[in-house]
C-alpha positions in Angstrom: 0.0 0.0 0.0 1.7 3.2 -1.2 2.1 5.8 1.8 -0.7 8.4 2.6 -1.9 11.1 4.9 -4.3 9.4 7.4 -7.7 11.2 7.3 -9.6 12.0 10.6 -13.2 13.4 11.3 -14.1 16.8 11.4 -11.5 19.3 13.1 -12.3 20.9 16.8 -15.3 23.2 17.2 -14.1 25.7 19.0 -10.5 27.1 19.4 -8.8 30.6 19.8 -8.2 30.3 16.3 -11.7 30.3 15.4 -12.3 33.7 13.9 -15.5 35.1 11.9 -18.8 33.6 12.6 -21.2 36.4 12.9 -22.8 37.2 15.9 -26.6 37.8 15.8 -26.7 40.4 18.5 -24.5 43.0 15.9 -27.1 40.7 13.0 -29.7 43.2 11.7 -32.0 40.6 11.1 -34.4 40.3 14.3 -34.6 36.4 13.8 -38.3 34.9 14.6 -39.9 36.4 17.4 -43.1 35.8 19.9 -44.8 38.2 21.9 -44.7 38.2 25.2 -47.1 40.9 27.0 -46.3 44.2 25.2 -42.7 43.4 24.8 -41.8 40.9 22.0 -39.1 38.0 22.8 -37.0 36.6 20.0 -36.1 32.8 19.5 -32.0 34.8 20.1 -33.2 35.8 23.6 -34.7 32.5 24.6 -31.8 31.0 23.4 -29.2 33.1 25.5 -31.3 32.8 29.0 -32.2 29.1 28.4 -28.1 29.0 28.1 -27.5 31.0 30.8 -30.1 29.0 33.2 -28.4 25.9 32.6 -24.5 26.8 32.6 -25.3 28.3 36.3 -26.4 24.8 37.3 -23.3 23.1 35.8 -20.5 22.2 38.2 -17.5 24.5 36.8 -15.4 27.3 38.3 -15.9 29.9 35.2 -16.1 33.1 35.8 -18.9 34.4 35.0 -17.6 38.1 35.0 -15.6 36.8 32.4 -18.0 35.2 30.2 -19.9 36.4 27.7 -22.6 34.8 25.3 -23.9 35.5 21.6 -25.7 34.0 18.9 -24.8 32.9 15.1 -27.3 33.6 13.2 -25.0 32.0 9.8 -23.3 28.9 11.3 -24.3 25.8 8.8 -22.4 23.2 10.9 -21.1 23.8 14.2 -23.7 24.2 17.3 -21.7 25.9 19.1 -18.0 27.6 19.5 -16.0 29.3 22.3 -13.7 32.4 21.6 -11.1 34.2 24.1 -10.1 37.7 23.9 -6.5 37.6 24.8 -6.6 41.4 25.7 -9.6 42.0 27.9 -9.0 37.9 29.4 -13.0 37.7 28.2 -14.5 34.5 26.7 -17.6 34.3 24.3 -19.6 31.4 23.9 -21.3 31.8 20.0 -24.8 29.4 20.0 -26.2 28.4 16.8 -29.8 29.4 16.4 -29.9 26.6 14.1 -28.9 24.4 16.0 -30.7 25.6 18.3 -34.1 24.6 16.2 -33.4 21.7 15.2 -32.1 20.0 18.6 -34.0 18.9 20.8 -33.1 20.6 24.5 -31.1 18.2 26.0 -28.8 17.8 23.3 -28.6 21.5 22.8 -27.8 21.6 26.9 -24.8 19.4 26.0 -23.3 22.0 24.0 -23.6 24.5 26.3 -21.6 22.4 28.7 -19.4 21.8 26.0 -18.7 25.2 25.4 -18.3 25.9 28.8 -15.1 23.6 29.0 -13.9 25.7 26.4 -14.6 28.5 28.4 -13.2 27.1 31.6 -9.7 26.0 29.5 -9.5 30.0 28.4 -9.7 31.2 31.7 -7.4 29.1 33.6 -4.7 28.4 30.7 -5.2 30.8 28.6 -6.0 28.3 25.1 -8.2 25.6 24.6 -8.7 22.3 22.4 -9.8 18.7 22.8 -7.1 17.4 24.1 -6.8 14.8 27.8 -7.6 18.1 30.2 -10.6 18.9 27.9 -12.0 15.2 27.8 -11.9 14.4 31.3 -13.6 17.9 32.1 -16.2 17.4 29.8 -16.8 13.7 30.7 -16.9 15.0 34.4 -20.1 17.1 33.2 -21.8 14.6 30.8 -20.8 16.7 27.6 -19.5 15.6 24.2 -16.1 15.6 23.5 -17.0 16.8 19.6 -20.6 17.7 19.0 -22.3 16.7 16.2 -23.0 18.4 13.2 -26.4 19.5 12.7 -26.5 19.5 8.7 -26.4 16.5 6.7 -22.3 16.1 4.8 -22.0 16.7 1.2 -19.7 13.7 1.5 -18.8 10.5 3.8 -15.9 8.9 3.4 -15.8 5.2 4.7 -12.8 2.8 5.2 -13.1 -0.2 2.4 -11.6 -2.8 4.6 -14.0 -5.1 5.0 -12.9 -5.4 8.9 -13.1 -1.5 9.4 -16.0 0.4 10.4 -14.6 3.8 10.1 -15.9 6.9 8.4 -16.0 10.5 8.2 -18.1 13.3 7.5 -17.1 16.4 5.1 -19.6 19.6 3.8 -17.2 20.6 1.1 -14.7 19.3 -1.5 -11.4 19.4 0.5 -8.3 17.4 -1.0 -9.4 14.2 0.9 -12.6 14.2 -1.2 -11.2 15.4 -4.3 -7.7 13.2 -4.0 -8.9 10.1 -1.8 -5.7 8.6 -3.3 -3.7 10.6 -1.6 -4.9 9.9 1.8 -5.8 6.9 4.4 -8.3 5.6 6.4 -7.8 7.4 9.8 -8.4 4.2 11.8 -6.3 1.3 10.0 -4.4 3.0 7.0 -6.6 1.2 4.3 -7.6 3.4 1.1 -11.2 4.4 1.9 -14.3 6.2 -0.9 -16.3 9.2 -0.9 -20.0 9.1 -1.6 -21.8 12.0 -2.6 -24.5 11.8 -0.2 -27.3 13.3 -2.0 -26.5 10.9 -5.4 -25.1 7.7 -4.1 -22.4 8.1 -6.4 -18.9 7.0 -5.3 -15.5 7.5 -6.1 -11.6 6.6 -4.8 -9.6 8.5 -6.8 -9.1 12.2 -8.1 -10.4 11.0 -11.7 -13.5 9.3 -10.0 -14.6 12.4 -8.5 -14.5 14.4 -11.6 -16.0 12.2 -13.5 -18.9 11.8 -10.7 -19.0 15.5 -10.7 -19.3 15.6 -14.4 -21.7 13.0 -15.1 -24.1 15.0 -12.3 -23.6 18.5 -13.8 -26.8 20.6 -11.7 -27.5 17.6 -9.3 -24.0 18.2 -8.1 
């Protein structure tokens, strides 16, 4: 088997080094909203003190003082993310509204706890990934290492030894989707396929996937 860069799931979901996602509070778009008396409550604010509720019943020593919350009103993928402001020592944790729709509370509770890990690492160390500190923290408080994605991939990618179960998940044509030949399975180092989900069609090689893309021209 010639050599190849092993391939794993999806990247963290939130780091320092996540920049960008808009936040719906500076959004001009209201978002949906219900009224409530004379005053009218968006789906944003609901959001925000449901989260807030439950991260004060969470065993974790964040400082709140130093925590801040938002909402992205864009994010296609990630429920959630965590970002620290190196300068005023301040962490934001970014809910999807989303995400926020289409899970059901206590999945959407686990993000806030996972978020929170995030927020604790900040705070105490100053950076923060997924690493052994992160895992038993967030184990500690019943939260997902990795959340899930809450759109369906463009692609999966799945190991094609028989023996293997592995797979992965990707929402755009990256170099291990385009050039499968040029990678590995991330569990046993076999050569693995992409399917593109909404087709069926599969390919293991860079001239399987144009020629998939090809052959599907609008459906692509």
């Amino acid at each position: 088997m010639s050599p190849g860069i092993a391939v794993t799931d999806d990247g963290p979901i939130s780091s320092n080094a996540h920049q960008g996602e808009p936040l719906a509070r500076n959004d001009d778009s209201p978002g949906d909203t219900q009224p409530v008396g004379d005053e009218t409550l968006t789906i944003d604010d609901e959001l925000i003190a449901r989260a807030r509720i439950h991260a004060r019943q969470v065993e974790i020593d964040v400082e709140w003082e130093r925590l801040e919350w938002a909402v992205s009103s864009r994010a296609k993928r990630r429920a959630g993310a965590c970002r620290w402001n190196r300068e005023r020592e301040v962490a934001t944790i970014v809910l999807s509204r989303r995400a926020y729709r289409v899970y059901d509370w206590e999945t959407f509770a686990e993000v806030v706890r996972h978020e929170l890990v995030h927020a604790w690492e900040f705070q105490h160390f100053g950076e923060s990934g997924h690493g052994e500190r992160f895992r038993r923290m967030a184990s500690s408080l019943e939260a997902p290492r990795h959340c899930p994605s809450f759109t369906e991939p463009r692609y999966r990618l799945r190991c094609q030894n028989q023996g293997c179960e592995w797979e992965a998940s990707r929402h755009r044509a990256s170099k291990p989707v385009t050039t499968p030949e040029c990678y590995r399975c991330g569990s046993c180092g076999a050569d693995y396929e992409v399917e593109h989900t909404d087709s069926g069609r599969t390919w293991s090689c860079s001239s399987g996937y144009g020629g998939v893309k090809a052959a599907l021209g609008d459906r692509w």
